[in-house]
Z-matrix of the N, CA and C atoms (Angstrom, degrees):
N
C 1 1.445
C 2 1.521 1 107.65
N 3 1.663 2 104.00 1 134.65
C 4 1.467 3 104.92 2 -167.89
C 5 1.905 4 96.49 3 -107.19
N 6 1.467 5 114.97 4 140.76
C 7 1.460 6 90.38 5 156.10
C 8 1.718 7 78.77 6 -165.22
N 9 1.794 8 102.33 7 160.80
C 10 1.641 9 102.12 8 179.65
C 11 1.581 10 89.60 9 157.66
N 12 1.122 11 116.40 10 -154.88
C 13 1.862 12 150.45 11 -135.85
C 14 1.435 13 66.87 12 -117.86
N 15 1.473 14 122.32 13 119.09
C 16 1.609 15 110.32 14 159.74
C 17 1.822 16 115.43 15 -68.22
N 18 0.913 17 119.66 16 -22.09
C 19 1.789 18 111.45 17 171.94
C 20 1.435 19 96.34 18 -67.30
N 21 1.225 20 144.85 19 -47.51
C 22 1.555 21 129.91 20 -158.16
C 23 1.731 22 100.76 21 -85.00
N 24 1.527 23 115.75 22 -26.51
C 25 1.303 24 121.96 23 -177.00
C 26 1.775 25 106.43 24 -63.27
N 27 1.087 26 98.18 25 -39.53
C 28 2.074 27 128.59 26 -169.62
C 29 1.688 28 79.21 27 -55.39
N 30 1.662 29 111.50 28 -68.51
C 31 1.326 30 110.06 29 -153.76
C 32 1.497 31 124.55 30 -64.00
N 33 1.339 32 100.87 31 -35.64
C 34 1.107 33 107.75 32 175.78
C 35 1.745 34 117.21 33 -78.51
N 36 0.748 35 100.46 34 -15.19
C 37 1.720 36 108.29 35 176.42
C 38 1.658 37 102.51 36 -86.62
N 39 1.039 38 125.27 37 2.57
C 40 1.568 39 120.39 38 -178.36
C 41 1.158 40 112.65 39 -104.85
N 42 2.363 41 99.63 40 -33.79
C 43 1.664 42 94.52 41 168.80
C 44 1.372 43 119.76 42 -79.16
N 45 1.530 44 121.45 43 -8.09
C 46 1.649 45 117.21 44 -159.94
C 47 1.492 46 86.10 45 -80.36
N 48 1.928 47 130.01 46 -33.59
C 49 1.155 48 112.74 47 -134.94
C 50 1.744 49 91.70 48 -94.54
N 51 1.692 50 117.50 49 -1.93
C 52 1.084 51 126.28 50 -175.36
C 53 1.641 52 109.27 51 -97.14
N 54 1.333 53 139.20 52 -28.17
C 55 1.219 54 142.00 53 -128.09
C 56 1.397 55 93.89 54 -132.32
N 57 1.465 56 121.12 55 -59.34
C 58 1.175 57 157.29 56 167.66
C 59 1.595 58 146.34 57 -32.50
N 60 1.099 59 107.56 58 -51.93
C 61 1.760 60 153.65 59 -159.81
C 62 1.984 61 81.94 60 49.60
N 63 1.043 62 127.86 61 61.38
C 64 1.517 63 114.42 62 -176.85
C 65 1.920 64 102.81 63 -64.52
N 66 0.725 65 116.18 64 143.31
C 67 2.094 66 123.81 65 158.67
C 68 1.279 67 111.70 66 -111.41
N 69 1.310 68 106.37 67 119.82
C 70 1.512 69 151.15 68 156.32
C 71 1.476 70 88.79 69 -24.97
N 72 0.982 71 122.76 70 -83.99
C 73 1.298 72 129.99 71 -150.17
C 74 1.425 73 110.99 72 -70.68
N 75 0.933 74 107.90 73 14.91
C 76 2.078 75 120.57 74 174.03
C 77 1.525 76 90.58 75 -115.51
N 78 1.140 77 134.87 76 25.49
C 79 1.838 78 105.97 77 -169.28
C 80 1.593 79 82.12 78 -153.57
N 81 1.615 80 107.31 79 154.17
C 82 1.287 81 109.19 80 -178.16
C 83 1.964 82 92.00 81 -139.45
N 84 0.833 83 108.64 82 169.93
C 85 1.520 84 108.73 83 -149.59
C 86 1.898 85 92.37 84 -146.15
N 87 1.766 86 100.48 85 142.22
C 88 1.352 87 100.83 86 179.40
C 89 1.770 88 116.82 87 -74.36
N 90 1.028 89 128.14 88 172.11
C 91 1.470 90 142.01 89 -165.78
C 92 2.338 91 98.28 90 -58.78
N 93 1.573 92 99.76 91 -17.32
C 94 1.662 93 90.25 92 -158.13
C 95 1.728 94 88.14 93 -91.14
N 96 1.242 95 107.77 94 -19.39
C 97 1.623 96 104.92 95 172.08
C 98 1.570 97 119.74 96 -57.41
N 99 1.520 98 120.38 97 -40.03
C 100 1.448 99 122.65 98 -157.79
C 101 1.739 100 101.44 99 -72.75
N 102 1.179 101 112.06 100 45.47
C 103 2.016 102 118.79 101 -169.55
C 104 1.905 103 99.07 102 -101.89
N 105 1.409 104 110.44 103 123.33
C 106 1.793 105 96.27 104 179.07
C 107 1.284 106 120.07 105 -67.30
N 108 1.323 107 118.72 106 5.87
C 109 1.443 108 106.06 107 156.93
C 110 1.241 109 131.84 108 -72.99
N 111 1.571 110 109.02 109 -27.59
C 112 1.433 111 103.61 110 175.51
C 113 1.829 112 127.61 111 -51.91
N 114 1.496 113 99.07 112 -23.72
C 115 1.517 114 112.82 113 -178.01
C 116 1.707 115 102.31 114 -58.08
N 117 1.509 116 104.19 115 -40.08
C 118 1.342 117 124.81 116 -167.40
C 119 1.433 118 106.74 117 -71.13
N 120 1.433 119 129.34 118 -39.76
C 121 1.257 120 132.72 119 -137.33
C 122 2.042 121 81.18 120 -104.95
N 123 1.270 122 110.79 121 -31.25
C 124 1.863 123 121.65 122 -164.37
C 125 1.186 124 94.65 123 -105.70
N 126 1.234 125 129.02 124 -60.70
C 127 1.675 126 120.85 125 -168.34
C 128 1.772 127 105.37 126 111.04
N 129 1.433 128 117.44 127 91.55
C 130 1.789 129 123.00 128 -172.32
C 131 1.559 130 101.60 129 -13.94
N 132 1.526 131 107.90 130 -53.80
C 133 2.217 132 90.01 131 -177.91
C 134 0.883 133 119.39 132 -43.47
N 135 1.317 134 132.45 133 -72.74
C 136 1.164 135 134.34 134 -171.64
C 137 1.451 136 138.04 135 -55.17
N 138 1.462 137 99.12 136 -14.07
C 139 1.499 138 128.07 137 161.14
C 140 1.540 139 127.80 138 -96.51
N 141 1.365 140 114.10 139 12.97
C 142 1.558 141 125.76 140 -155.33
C 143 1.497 142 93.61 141 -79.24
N 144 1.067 143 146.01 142 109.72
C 145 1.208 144 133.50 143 154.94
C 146 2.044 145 113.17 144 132.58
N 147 1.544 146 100.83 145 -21.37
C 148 1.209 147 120.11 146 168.12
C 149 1.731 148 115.93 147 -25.77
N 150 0.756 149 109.91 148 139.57
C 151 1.948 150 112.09 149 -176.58
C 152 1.640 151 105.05 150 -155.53
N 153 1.786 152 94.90 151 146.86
C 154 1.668 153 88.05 152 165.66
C 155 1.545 154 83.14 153 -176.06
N 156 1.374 155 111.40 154 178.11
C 157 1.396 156 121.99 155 141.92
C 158 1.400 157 160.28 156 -85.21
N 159 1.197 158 132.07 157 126.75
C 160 1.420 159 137.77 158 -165.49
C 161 1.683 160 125.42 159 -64.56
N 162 0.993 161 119.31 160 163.66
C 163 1.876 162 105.32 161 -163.74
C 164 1.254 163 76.27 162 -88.11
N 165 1.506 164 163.20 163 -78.33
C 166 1.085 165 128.47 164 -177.92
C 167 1.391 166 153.63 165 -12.91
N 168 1.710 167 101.74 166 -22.53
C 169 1.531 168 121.54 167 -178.13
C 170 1.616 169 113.83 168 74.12
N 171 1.342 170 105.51 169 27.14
C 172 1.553 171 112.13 170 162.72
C 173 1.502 172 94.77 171 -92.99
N 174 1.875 173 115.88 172 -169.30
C 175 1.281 174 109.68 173 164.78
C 176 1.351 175 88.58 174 -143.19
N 177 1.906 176 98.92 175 162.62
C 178 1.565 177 110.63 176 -176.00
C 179 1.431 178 100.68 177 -122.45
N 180 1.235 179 102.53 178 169.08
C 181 1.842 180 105.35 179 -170.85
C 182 2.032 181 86.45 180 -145.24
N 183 1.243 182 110.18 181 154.15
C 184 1.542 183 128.50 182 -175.80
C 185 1.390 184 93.09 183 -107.67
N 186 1.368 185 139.14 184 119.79
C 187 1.789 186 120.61 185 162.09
C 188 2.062 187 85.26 186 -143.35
N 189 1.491 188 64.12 187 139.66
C 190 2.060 189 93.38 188 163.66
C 191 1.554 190 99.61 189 -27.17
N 192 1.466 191 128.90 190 -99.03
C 193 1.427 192 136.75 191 169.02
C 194 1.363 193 115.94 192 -20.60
């Protein structure tokens, strides 16, 4: 479970996906993550698979496509 300052969330998600082999697709992330900068701030790979829920109570998913 991801939740935080999305720049420190960005950063730290760049070292897990470097250091780590972390997968996206095992981690679900709070509603302040689903912002399109994060694609920007991480780079879509490393975010491919990302999921969580929306303060609305929908849910969002990050994929390559």
């Amino acid at each position: 479970m991801l939740a935080g300052a999305q720049a420190g969330v960005a950063h730290l998600l760049r070292r897990l996906r470097r250091s780590l082999g972390w997968d996206p697709g095992r981690t679900f992330g709070f509603a302040s993550l689903a912002a399109p900068h994060m694609v920007e701030f991480v780079g879509v790979d490393a975010l491919d698979g990302l999921r969580g829920a929306s303060a609305d109570g929908d849910t969002w998913e990050i994929r390559r496509n």
